[in-house]
PADO-279459 format. One line per 5 residues: number of its first residue (from 1); their letters; for each residue x, y, z of N, C-alpha, C. Coordinates in Angstrom, 1 decimal, decimal comma, always signed. Example, Ala and Ser with C-alpha at 12.3 -4.5 7.8 and 13.67 -1.06 7.14 Angstrom:
# PADO-279459
1 = AS = +13,2 -5,7 +7,8 +12,3 -4,5 +7,8 +13,2 -3,3 +7,8 | +12,8 -2,2 +7,1 +13,7 -1,1 +7,1 +12,9 +0,0 +7,9
This chain:
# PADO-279459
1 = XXXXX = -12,9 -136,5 +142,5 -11,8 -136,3 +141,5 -11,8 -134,9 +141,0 | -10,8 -134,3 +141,1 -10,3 -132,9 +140,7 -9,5 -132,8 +139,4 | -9,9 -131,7 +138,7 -9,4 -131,9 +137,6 -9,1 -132,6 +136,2 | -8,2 -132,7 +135,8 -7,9 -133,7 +134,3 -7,2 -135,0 +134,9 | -7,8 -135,7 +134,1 -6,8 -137,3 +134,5 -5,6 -137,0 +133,3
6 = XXXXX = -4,8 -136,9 +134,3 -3,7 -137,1 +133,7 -2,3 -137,7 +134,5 | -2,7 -138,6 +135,4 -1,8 -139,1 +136,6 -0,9 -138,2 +137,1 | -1,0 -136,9 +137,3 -0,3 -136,1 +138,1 -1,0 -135,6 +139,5 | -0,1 -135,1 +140,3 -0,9 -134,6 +141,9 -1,1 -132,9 +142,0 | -0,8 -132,8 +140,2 -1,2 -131,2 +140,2 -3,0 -130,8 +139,7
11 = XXXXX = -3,7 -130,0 +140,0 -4,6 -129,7 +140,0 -5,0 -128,9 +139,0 | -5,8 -128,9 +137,8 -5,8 -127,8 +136,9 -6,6 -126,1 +137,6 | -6,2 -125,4 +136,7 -6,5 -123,9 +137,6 -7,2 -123,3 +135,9 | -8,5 -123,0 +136,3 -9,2 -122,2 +135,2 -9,5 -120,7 +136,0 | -8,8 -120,0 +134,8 -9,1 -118,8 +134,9 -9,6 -117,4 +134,5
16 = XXXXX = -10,0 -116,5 +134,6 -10,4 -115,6 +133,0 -9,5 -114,2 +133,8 | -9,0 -113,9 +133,0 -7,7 -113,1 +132,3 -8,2 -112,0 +131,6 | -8,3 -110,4 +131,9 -8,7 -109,6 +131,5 -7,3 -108,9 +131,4 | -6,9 -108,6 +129,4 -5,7 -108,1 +128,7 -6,1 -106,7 +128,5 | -5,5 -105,3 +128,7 -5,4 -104,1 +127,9 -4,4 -104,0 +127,6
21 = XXXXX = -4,6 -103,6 +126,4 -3,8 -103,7 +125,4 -3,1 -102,2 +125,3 | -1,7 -102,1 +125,4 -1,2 -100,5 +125,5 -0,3 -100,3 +124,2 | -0,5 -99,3 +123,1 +0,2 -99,1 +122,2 +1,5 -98,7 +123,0 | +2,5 -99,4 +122,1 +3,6 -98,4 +122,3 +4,5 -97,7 +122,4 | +5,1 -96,5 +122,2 +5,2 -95,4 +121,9 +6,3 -95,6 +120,5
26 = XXXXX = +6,3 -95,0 +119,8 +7,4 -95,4 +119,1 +8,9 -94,6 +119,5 | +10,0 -94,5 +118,9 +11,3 -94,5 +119,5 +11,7 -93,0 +118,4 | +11,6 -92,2 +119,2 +12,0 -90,8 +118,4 +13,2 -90,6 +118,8 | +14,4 -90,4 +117,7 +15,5 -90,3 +117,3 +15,9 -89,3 +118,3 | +16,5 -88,8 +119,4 +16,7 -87,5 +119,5 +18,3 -87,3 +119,6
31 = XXXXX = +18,1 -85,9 +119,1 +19,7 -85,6 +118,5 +20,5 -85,4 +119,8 | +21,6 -85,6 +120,4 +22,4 -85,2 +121,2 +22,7 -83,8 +121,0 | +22,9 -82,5 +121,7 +23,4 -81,9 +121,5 +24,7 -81,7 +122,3 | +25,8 -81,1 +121,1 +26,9 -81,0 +121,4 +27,3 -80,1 +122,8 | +28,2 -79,9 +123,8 +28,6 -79,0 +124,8 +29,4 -77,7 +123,9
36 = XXXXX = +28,7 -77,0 +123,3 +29,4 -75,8 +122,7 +30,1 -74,3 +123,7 | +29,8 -74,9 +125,4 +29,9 -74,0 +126,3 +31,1 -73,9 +126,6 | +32,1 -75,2 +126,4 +33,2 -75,7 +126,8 +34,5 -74,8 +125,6 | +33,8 -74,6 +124,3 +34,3 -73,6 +123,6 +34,7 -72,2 +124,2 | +34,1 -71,9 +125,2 +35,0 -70,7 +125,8 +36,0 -70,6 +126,6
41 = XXXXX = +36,2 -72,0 +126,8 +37,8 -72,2 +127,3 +38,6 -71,8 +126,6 | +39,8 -71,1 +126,3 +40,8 -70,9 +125,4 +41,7 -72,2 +124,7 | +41,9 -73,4 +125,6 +42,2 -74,7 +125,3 +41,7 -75,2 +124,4 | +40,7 -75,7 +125,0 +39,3 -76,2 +124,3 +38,9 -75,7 +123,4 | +39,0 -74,4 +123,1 +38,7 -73,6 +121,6 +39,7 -73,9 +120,5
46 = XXXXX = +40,9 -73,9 +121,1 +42,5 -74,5 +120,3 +42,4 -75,5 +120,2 | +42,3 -76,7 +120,8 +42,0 -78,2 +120,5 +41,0 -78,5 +119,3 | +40,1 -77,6 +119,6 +38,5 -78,2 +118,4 +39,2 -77,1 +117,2 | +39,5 -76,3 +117,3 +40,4 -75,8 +116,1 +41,6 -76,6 +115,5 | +42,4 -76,7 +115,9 +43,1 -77,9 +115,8 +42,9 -78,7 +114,8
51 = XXXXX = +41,5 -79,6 +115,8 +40,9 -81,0 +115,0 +40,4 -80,9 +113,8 | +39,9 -79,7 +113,8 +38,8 -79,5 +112,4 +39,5 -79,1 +111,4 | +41,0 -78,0 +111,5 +41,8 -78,3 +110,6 +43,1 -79,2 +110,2 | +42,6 -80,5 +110,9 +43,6 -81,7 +110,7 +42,6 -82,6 +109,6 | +41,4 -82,5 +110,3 +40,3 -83,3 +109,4 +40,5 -82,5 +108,4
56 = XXXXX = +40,0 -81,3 +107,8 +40,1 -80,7 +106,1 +41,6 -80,7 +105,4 | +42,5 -80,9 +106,4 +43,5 -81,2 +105,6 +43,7 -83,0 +105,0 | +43,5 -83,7 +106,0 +43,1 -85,2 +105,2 +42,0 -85,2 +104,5 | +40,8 -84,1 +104,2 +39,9 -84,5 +103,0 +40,2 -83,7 +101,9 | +40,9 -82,9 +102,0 +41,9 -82,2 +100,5 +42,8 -83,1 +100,3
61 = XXXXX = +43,8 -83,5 +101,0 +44,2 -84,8 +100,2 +43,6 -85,7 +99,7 | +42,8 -86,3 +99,9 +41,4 -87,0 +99,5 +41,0 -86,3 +98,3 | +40,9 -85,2 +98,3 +39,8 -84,9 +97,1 +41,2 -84,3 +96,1 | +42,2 -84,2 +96,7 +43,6 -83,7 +95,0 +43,9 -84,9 +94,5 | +43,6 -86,0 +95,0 +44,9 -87,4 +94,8 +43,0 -88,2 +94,0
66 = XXXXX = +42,0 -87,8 +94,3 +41,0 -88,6 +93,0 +40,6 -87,5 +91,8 | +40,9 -88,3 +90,6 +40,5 -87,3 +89,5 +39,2 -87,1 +88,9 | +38,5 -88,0 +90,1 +36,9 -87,8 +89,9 +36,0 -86,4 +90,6 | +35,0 -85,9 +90,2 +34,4 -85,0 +90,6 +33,2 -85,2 +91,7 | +33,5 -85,1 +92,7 +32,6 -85,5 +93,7 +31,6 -84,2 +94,0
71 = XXXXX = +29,9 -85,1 +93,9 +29,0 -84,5 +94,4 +29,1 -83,6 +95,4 | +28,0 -82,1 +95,0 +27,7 -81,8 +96,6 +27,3 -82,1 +97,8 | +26,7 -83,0 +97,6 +25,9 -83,6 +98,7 +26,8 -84,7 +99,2 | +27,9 -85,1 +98,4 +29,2 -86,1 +99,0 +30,0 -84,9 +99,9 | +29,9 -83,9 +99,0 +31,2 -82,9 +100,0 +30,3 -82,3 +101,5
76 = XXXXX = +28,8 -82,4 +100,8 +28,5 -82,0 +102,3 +28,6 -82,9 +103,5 | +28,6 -84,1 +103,5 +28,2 -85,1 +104,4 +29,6 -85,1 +104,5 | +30,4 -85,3 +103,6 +31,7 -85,6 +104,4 +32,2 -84,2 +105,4 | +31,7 -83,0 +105,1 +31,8 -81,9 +106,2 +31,2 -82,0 +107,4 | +30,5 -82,3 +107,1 +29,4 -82,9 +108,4 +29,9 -84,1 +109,3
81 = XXXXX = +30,9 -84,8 +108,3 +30,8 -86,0 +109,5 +32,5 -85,5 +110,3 | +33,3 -84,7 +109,2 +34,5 -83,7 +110,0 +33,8 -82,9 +111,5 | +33,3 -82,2 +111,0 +32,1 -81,5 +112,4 +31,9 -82,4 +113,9 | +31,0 -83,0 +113,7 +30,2 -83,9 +114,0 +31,9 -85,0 +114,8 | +32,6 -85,3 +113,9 +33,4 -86,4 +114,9 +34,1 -85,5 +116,0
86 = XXXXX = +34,9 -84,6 +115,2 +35,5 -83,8 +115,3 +34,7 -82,7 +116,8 | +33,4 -82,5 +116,7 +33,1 -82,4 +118,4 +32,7 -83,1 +119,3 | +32,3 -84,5 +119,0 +32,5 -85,6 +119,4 +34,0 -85,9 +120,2 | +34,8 -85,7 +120,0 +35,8 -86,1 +120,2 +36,4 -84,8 +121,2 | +35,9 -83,8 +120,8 +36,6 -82,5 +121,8 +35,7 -82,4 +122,6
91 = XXXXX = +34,4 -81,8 +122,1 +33,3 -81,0 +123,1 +32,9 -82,3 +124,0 | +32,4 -83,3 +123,5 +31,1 -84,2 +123,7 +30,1 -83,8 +124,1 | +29,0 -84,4 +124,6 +27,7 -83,8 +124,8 +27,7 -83,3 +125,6 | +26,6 -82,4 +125,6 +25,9 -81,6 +126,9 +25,2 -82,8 +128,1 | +25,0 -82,6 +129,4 +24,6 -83,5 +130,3 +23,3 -82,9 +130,6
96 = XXXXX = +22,3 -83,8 +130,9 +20,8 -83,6 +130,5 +20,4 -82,6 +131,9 | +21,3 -83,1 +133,5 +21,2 -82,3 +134,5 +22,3 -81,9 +135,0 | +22,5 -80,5 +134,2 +23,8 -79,6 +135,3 +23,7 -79,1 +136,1 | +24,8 -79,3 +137,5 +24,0 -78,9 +138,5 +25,4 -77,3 +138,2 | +24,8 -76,4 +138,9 +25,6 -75,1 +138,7 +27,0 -75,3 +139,4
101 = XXXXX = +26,9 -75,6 +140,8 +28,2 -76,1 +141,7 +29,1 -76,8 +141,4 | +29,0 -77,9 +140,2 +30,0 -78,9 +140,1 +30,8 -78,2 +139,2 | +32,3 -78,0 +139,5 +32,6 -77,6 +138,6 +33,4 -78,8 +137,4 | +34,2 -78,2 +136,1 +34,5 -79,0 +135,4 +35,6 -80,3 +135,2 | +36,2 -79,8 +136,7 +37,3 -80,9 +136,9 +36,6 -82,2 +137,6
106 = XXXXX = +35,5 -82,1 +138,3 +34,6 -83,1 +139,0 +33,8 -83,3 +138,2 | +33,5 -83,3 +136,7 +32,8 -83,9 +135,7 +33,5 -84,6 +134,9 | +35,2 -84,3 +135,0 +35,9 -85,2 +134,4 +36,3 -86,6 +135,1 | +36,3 -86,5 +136,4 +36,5 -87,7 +137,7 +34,9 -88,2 +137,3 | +34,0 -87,9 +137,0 +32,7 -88,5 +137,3 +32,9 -89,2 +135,9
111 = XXXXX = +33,1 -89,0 +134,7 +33,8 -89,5 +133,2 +34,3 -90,8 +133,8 | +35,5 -90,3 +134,1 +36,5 -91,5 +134,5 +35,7 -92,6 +135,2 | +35,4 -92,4 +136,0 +34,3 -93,4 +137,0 +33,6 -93,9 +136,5 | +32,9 -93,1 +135,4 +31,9 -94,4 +134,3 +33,0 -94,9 +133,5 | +33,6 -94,3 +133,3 +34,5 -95,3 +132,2 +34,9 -96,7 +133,1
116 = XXXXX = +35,2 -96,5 +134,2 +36,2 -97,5 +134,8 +34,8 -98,5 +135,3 | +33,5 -98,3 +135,6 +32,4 -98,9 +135,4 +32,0 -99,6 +134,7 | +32,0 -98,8 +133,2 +31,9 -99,4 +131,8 +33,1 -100,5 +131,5 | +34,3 -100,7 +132,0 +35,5 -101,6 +131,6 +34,9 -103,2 +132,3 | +34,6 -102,8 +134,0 +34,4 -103,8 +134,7 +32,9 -104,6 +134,2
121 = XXXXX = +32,0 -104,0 +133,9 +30,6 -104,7 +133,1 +31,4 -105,5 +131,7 | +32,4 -104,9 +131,4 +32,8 -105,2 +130,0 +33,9 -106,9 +130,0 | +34,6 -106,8 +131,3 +35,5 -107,5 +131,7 +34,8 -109,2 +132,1 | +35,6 -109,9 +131,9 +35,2 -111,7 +132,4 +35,7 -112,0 +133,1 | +37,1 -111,4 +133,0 +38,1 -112,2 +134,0 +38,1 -111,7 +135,8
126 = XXXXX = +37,9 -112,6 +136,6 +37,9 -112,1 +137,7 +39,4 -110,9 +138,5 | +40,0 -111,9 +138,2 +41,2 -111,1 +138,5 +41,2 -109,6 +137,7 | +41,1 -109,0 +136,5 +41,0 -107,7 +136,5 +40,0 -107,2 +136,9 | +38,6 -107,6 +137,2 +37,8 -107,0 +137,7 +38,2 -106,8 +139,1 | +38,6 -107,2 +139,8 +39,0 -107,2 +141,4 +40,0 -105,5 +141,1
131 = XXXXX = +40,8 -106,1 +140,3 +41,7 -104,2 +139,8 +40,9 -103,4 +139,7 | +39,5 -103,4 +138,8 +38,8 -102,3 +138,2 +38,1 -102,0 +139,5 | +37,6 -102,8 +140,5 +36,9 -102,5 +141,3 +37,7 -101,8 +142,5 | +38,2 -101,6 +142,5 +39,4 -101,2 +143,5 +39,4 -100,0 +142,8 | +40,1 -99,7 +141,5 +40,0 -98,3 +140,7 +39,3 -97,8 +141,3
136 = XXXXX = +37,7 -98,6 +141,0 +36,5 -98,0 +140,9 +36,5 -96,5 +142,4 | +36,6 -98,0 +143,2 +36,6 -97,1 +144,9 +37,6 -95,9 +145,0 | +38,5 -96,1 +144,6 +39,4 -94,6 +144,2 +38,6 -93,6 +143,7 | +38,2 -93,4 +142,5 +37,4 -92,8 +141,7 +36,1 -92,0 +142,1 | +35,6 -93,2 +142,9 +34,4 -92,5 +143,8 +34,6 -92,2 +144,9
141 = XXXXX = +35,8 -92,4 +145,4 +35,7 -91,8 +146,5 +35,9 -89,8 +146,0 | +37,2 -90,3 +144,8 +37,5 -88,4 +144,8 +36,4 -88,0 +144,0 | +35,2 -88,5 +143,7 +34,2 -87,7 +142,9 +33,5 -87,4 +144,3 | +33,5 -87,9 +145,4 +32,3 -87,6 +146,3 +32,8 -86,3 +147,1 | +34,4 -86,9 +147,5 +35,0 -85,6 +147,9 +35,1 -84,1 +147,2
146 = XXXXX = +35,3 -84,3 +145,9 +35,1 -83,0 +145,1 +33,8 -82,4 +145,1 | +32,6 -83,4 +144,9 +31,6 -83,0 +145,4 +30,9 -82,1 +146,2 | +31,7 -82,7 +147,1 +31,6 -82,3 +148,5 +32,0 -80,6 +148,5 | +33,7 -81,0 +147,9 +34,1 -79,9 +148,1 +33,3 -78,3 +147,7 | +32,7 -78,9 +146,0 +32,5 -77,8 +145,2 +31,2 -77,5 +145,8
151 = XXXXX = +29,9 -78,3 +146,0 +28,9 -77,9 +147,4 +29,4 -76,9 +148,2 | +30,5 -77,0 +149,1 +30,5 -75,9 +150,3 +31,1 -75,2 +149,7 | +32,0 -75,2 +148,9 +32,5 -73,4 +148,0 +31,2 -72,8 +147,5 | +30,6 -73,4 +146,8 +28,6 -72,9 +146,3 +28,1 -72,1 +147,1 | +28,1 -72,8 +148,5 +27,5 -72,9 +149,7 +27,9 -71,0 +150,0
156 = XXXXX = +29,4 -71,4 +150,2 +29,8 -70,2 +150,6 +29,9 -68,9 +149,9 | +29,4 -69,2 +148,8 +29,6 -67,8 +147,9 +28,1 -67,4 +147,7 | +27,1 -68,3 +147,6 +26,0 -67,9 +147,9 +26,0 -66,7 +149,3 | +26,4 -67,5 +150,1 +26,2 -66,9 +151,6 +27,0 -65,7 +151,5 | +28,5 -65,4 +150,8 +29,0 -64,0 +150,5 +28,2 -63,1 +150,3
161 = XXXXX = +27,7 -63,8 +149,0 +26,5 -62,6 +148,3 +25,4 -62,1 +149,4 | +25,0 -63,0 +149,5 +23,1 -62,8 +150,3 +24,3 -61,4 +151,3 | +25,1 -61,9 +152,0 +25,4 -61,1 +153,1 +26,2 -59,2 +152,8 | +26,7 -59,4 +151,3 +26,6 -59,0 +150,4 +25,8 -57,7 +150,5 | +24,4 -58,4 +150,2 +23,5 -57,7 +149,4 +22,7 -57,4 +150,5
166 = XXXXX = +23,0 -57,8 +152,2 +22,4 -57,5 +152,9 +23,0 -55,9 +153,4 | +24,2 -56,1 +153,5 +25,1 -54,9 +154,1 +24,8 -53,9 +152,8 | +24,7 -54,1 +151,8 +24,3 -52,7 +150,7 +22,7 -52,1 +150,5 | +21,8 -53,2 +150,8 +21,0 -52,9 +151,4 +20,4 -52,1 +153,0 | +21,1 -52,8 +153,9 +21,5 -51,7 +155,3 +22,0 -50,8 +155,1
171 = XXXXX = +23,1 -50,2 +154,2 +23,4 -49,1 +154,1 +22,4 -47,9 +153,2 | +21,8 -48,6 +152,3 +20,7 -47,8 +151,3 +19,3 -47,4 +152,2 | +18,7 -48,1 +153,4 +17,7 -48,1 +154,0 +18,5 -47,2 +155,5 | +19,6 -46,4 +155,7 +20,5 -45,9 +156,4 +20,2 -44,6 +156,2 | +20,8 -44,6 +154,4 +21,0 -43,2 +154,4 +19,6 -42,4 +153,8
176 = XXX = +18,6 -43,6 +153,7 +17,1 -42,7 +153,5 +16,4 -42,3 +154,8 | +16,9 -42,7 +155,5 +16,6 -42,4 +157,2 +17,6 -41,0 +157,5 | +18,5 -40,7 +156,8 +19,2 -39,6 +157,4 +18,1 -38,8 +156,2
């Protein structure tokens, strides 16, 4: 007889179980930073100007129409959160790996494509998911093609250069020989 009586055809299993124990790490806040590069577009500079003075004009309304005197530290945060939405909403973040080649019209297709990702995870109904997924394939197909594209333009301008810098070179190691 094996085991515990306990009218079953299962067998007990004794074991010894060696635990290490791993602290673990705690969760440090980290700040997003904003894409402030995108500010040298002339657009993009006009838009986030724009925004920032649409927001200070709704918090001057705000602050003529109450006859209370609001803290600094109220007027700061409310500046901060003008800022703060306000490049949220224009810049958005910086992306943690940019590749140099891609340019910015193929980071807006790669946007779209998570968005249209993010809808279908979001979605229950089959029938729109079958639409989103379809999108989807659109979407990635023109992010792979742009891809593609902006690779062999890279490709090629590298290769300009090098060839470039080869012919000005040949000519400098030319005329030290005359």
């Amino acid at each position: 007889m094996r085991g515990a009586d306990v009218a079953s055809d299962h067998h007990l299993v004794i074991a010894n179980i060696k635990l290490k124990l791993k602290k673990l790490s705690t969760y440090v806040n980290v700040k997003r930073k904003f894409d402030v590069g995108k500010l040298q577009d002339p657009k993009i500079q006009q838009e986030f100007q724009l925004e920032i003075k649409n927001r200070f004009q709704l918090l001057d309304n705000l602050t003529t129409d109450d006859t209370t005197t609001i803290s600094v530290n109220d007027e700061w945060q409310h500046i901060h959160e003008i800022y703060t939405e306000a490049s949220k909403k224009v810049l958005g973040f910086k992306r943690q790996v940019h590749k140099e080649w891609i340019t910015p019209e193929t980071w807006k297709l790669i946007d779209e494509r998570k968005e249209v990702n993010n809808k279908i995870c979001q979605t229950h109904s089959e029938r729109i998911k079958e639409k989103l997924r379809t999108k989807y394939t659109e979407c990635n197909k023109k992010v792979k093609t742009a891809t593609r594209k902006n690779k062999r333009d890279f490709m090629e301008d590298l290769a300009r250069e090098s060839v470039a810098s080869n012919q000005r070179m040949a000519k400098s190691t030319t005329m030290e020989n005359i």
